[in-house]
N, C-alpha and C positions, 0 to 999 in steps of 0.2 A: 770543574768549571775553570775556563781558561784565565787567569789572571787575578785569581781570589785564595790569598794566603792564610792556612791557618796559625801562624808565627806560632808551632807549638812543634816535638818532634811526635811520631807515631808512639812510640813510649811512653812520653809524657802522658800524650793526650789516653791513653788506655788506661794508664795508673790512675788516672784520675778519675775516670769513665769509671773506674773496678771498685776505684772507694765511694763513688756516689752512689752506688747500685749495692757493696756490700753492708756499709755500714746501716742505712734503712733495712735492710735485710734481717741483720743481726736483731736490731732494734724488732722489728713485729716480732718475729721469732722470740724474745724476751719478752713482749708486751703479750702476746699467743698465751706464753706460758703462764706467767701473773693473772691474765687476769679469766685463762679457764676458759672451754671450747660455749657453756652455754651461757656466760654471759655474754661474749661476743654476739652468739644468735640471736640472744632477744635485744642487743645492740642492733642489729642489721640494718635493720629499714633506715633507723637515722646516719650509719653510717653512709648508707649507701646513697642519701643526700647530701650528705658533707660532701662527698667523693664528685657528685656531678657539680658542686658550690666551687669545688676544688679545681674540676675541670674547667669551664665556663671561665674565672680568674685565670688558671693559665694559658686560656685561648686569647684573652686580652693579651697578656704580656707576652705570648708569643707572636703575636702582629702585630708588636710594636716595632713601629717604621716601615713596614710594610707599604704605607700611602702614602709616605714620603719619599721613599726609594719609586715608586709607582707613578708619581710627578713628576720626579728628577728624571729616572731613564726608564720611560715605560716600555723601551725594548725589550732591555736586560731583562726587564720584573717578567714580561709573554715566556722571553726564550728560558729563565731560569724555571718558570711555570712549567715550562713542554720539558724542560731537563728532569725536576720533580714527578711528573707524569708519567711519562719513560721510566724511570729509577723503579718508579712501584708496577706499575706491567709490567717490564724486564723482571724481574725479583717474584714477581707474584708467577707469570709463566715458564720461568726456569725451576722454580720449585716443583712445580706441578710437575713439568716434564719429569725432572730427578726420580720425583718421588712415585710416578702412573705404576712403577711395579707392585707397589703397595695396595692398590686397589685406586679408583677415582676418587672415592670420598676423603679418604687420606690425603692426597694428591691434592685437591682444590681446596682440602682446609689448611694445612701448612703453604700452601702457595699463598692463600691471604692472609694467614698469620704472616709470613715472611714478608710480603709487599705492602701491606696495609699496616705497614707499623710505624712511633710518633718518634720523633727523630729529637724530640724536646729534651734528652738526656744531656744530648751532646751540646745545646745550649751551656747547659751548666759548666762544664768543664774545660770552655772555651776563655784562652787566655784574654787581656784586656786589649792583647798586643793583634788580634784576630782580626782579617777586614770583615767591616759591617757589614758585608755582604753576605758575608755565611750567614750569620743571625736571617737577616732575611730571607737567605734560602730557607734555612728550616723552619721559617713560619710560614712560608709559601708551601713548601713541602706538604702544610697538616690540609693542606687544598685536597689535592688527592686522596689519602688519609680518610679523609671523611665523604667526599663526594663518591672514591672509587666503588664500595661495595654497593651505592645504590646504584649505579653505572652497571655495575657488573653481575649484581641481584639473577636478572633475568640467563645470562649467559652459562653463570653456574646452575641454576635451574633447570635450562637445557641440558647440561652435562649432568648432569645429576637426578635423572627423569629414570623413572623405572631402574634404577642402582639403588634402593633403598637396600637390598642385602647383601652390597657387595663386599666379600668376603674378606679386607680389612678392616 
């Protein structure tokens, strides 16, 4: 986006992206281990309300400023909208293409794992020194995110009508 700095280098910001993403890693992978596959199971249900408790709170904090910035220049907020929008079609229908050798169903399911994915990482790792405008893209971004597959429900449907045994 044209005039919106991350004051961070590509390096930086990847190191940092690699230790958000490993050190949680490490950590389940420890906690997995401790605490045994069928505790966890009969955990499940309650974890798996934490987990939307968890969600739901970080959807707050990821639109935070969002209605601010959406007063101040409700341009930018449309055109960064249609930019998020694009990002996840583009992404979602370059995968698919990539991947059509593989079978359809392969194809349309990595194309919305690839385009329908939360950009909430890259919050975290974002210097102090960053314009507030990225922050706001990527909580604009989870617009898509969440709207796109019930948008696009029907159209994978159609693609995906009589493939039920296609051979990837």
């Amino acid at each position: 986006m044209t005039g919106v700095g991350l004051a961070i280098s590509m390096k930086a910001f990847s190191a940092r992206l690699g230790t958000v993403v490993l050190v949680p890693l490490l950590l389940s992978l420890l906690v997995r281990r401790l605490a045994g596959a069928p505790r966890l199971e009969a955990l499940g249900p309650a974890l798996d309300g934490l987990t939307v408790w968890l969600l739901v709170a970080l959807g707050f904090g990821v639109m935070d400023g969002v209605g601010a910035r959406l007063l101040a220049e409700p341009a930018w907020v449309v055109e960064a909208t249609l930019v998020a929008c694009a990002a996840t079609a583009g992404l979602n229908l370059a995968t698919a293409i990539v991947l059509l050798p593989f079978g359809v169903r392969v194809a349309a399911t990595a194309g919305m794992l690839s385009g329908f994915r939360s950009m909430v990482l890259y919050l975290a790792v974002l210097p102090t020194g960053a314009d507030a405008r990225v922050a706001v893209f990527f909580g604009l971004y989870q617009i898509p995110l969440y709207i796109g597959p019930l948008i696009m429900a029907p159209a994978y449907r159609w693609l995906l009508r009589g493939r039920r045994n296609d051979p990837a």
